[in-house]
SEDO-519895 format. One record per atom (N, C-alpha, C): atom name; x, y, z. Coordinates in Angstrom, 1 decimal. Each point is the difference from the previous one (the first is absolute). Layout:
atom, px, py, pz
CA, X, Y, Z .
...
//
This chain:
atom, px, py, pz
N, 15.3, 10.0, 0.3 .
CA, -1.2, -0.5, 0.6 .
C, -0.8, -0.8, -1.1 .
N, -0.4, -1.4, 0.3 .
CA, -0.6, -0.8, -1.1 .
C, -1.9, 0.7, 0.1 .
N, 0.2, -0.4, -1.7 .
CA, -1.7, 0.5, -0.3 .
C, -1.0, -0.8, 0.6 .
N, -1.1, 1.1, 0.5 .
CA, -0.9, -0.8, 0.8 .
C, -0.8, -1.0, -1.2 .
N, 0.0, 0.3, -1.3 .
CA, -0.8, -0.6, -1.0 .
C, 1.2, -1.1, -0.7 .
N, 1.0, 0.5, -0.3 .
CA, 1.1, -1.3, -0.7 .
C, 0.9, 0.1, 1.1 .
N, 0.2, -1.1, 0.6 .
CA, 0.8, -0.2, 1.2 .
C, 1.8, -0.4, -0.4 .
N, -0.4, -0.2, -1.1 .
CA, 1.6, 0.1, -1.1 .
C, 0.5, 1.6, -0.7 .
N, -0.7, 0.4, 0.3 .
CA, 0.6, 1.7, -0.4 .
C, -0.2, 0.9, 2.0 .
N, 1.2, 0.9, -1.0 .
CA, 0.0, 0.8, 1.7 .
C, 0.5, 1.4, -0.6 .
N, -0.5, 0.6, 1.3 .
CA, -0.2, 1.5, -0.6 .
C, 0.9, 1.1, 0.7 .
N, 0.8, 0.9, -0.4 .
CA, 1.2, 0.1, 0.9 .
C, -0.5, 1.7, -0.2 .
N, 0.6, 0.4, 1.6 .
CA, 0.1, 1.7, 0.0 .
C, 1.4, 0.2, 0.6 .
N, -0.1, 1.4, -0.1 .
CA, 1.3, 0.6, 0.8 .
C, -0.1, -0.3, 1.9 .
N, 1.9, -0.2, -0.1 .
CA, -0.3, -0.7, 1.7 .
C, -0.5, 0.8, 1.0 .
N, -0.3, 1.3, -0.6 .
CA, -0.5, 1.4, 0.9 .
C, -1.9, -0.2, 0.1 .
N, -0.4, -0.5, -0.7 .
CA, -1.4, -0.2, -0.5 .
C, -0.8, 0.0, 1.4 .
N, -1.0, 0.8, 0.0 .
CA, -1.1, -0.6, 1.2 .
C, -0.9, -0.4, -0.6 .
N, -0.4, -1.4, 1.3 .
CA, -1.5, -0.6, -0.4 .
C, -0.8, 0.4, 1.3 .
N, -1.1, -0.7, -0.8 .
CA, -0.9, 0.3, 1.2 .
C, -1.1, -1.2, 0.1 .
N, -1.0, 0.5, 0.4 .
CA, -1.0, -1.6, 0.1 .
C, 0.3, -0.7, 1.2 .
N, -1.3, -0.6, 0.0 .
CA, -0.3, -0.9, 1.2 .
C, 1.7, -1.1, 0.0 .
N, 0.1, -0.1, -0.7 .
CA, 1.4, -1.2, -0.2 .
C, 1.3, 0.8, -0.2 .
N, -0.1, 0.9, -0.4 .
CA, 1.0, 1.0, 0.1 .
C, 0.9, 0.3, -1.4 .
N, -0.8, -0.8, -1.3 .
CA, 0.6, -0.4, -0.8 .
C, -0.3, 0.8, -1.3 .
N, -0.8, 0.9, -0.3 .
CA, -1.1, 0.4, -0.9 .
C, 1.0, 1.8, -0.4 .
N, 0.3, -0.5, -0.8 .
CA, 0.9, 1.1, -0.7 .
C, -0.3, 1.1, -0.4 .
N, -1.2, 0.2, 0.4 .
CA, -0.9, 1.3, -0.7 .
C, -0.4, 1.1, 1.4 .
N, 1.1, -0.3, 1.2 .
CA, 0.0, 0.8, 0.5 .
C, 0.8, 0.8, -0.1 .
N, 1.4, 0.1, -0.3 .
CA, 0.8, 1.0, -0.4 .
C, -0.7, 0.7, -1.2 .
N, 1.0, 1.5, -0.1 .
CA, -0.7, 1.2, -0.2 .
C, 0.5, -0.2, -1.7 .
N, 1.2, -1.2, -0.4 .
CA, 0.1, 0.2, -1.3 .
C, -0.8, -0.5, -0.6 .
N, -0.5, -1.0, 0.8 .
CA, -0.9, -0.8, -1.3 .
C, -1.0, 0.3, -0.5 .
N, 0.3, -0.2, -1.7 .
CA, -0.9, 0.3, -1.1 .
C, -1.2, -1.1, -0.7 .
N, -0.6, -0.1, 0.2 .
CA, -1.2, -0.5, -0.2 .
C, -0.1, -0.8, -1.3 .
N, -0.3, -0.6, -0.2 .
CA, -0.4, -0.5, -1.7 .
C, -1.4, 0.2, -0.3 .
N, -0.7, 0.2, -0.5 .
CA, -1.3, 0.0, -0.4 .
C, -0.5, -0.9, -0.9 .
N, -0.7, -1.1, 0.3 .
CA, -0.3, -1.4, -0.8 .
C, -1.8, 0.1, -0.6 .
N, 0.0, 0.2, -1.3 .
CA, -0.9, 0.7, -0.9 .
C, -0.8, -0.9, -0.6 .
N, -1.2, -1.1, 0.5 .
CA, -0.7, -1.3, -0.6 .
C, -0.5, 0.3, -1.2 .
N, 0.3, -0.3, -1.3 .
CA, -0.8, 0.4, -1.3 .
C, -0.9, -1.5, -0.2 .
N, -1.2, 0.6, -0.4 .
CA, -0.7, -1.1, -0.4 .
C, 0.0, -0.3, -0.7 .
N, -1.0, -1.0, -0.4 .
CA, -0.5, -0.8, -1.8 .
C, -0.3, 1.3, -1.1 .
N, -0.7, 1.2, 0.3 .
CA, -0.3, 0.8, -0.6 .
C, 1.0, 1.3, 0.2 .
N, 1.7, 0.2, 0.1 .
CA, 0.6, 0.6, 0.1 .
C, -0.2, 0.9, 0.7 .
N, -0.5, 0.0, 1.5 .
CA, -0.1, 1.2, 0.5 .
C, 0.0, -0.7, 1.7 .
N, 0.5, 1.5, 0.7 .
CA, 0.8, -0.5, 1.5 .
C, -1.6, -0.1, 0.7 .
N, 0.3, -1.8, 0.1 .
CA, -1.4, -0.1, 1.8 .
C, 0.3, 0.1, 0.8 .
N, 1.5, 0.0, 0.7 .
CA, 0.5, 0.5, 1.1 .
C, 1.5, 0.3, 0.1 .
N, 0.5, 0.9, 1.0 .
CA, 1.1, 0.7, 0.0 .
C, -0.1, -0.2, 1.4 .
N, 1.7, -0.3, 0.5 .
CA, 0.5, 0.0, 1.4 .
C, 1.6, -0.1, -0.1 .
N, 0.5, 0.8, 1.6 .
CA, 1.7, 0.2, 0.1 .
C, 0.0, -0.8, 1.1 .
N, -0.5, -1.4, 0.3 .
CA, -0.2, -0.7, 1.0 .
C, 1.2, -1.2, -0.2 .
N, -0.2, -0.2, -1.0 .
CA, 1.0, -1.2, -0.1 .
C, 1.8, 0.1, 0.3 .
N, 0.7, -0.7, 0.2 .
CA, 0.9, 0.6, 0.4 .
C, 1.4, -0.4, -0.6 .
N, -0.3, -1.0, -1.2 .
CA, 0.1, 0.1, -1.1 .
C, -0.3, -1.2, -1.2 .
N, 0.4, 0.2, -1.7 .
CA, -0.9, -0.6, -0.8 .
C, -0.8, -1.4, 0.4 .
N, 0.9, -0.8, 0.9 .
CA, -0.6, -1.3, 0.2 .
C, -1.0, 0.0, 0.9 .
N, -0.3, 1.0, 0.6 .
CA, -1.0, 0.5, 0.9 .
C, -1.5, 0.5, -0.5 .
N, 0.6, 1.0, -0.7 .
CA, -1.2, 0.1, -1.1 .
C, -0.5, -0.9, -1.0 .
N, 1.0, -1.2, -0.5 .
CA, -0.6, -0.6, -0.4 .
C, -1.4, -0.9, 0.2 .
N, 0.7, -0.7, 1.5 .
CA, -0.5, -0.8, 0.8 .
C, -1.6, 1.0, -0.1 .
N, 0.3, 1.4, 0.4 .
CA, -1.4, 0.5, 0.3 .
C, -1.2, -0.4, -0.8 .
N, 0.4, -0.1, -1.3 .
CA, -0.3, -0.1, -1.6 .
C, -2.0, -1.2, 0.6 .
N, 0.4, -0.5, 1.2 .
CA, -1.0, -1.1, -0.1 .
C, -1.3, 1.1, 1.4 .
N, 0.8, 0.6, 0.5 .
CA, -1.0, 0.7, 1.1 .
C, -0.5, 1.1, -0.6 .
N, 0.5, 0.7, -1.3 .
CA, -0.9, 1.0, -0.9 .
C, -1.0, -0.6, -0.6 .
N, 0.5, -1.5, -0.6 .
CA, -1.1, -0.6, -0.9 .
C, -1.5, -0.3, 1.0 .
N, 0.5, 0.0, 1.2 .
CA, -1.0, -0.5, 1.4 .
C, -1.0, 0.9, 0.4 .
N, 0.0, 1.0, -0.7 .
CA, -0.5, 1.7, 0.7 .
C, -1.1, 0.0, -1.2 .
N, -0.2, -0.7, -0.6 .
CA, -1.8, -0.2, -1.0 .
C, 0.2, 0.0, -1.6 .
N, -1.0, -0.2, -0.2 .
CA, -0.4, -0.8, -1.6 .
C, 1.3, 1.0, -0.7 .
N, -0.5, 1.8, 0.2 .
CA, 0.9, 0.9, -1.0 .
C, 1.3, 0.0, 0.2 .
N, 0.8, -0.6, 0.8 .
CA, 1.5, 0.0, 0.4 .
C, 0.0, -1.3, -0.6 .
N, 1.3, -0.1, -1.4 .
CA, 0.3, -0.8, -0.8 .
C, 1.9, 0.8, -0.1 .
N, 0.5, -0.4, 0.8 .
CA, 1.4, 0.2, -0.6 .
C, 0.4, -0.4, -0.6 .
N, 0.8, 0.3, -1.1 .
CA, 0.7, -0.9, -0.9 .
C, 1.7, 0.5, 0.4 .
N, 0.1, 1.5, -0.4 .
CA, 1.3, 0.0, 0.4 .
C, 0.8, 0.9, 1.3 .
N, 1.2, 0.2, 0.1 .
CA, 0.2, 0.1, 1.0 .
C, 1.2, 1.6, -0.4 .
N, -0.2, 1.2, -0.1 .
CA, 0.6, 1.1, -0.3 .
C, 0.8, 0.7, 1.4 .
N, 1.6, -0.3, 0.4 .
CA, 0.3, 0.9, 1.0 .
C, 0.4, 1.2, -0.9 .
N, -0.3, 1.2, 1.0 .
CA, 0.5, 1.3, -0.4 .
C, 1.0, 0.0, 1.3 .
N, 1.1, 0.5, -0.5 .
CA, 0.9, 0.3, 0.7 .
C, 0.4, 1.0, 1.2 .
N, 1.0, 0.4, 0.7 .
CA, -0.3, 1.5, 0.8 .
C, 0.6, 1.0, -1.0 .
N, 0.5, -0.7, -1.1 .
CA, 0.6, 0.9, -1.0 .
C, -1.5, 0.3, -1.2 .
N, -0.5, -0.5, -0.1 .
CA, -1.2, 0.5, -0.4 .
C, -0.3, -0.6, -1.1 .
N, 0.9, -1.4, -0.4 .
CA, 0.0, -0.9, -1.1 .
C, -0.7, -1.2, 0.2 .
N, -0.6, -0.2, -0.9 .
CA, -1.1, -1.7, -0.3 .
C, 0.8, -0.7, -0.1 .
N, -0.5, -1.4, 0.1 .
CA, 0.9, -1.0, -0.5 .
C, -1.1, -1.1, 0.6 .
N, 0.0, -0.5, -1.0 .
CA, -1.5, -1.1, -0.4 .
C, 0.9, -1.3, 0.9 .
N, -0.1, -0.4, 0.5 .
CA, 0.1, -1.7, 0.5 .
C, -0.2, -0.7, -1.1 .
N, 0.9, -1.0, 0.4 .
CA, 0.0, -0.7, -1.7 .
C, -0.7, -1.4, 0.8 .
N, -1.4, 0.1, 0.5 .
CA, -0.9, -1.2, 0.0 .
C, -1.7, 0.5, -0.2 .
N, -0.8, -1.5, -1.0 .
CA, -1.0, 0.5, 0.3 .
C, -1.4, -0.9, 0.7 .
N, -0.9, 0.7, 0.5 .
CA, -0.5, -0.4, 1.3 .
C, -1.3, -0.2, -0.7 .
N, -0.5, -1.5, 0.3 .
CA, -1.5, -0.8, -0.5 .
C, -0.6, -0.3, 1.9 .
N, -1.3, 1.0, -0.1 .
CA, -0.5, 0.0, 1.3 .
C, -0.7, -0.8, -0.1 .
N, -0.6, -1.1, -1.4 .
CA, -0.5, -1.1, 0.5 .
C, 1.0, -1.2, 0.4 .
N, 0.9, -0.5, -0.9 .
CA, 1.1, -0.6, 0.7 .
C, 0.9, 0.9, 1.4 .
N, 0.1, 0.9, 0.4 .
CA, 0.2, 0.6, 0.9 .
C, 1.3, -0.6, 0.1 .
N, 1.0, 0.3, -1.6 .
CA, 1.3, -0.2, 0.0 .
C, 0.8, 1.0, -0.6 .
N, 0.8, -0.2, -0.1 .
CA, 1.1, 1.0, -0.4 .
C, 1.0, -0.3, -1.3 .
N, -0.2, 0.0, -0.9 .
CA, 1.3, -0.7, -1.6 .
C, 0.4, 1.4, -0.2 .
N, 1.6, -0.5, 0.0 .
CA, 0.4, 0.9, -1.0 .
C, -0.2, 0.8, -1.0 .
N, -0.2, 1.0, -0.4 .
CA, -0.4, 1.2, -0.9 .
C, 0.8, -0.2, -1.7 .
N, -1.3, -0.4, -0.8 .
CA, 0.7, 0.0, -1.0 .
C, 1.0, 1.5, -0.9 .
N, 0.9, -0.3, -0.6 .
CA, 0.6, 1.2, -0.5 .
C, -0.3, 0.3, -1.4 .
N, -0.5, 0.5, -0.4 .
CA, -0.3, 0.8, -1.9 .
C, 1.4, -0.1, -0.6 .
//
């Protein structure tokens, strides 16, 4: 199934999988699926918002501009999924809500 956000990546389940949704396509209605949890850290290291909405990284990235939209104190800079295994893992981009772009994450 191609990504609703990069139409060049696609997202594959088992051929048993149910969907659900108005379109019939939305993967989060079967009983396996595990959630990702996409964790916004700000300029000042600390989470302005948290959501398992996205459906996956390029999704939450994209979101990166409708957290920045929600007032002056929502400043995302990065983008932390936690896993259903219970593991972080930083996205390796980082997010300027005045350019309201996305560059690559520098590495130390």
């Amino acid at each position: 199934m191609p990504c609703s956000i990069v139409p060049t990546t696609y997202h594959c389940w088992p051929e048993d999988w149910q969907f659900g949704g108005a379109m019939g396509t939305d993967p989060r209605a079967d009983p396996r699926w595990h959630p990702t949890t996409y964790e916004y850290w700000d300029d000042r290291i600390e989470i302005c918002f948290k959501t398992q909405t996205p459906l996956c990284d390029d999704e939450a990235l994209d979101l990166c501009t409708w957290v920045a939209g929600l007032g002056k104190s929502f400043n995302p800079m990065w983008v932390i999924a936690v896993r259903y295994n219970g593991v972080p893992q930083k996205l390796p981009w980082t997010y300027d809500k005045v350019t309201d772009e996305l560059t690559p994450a520098k590495v130390a």
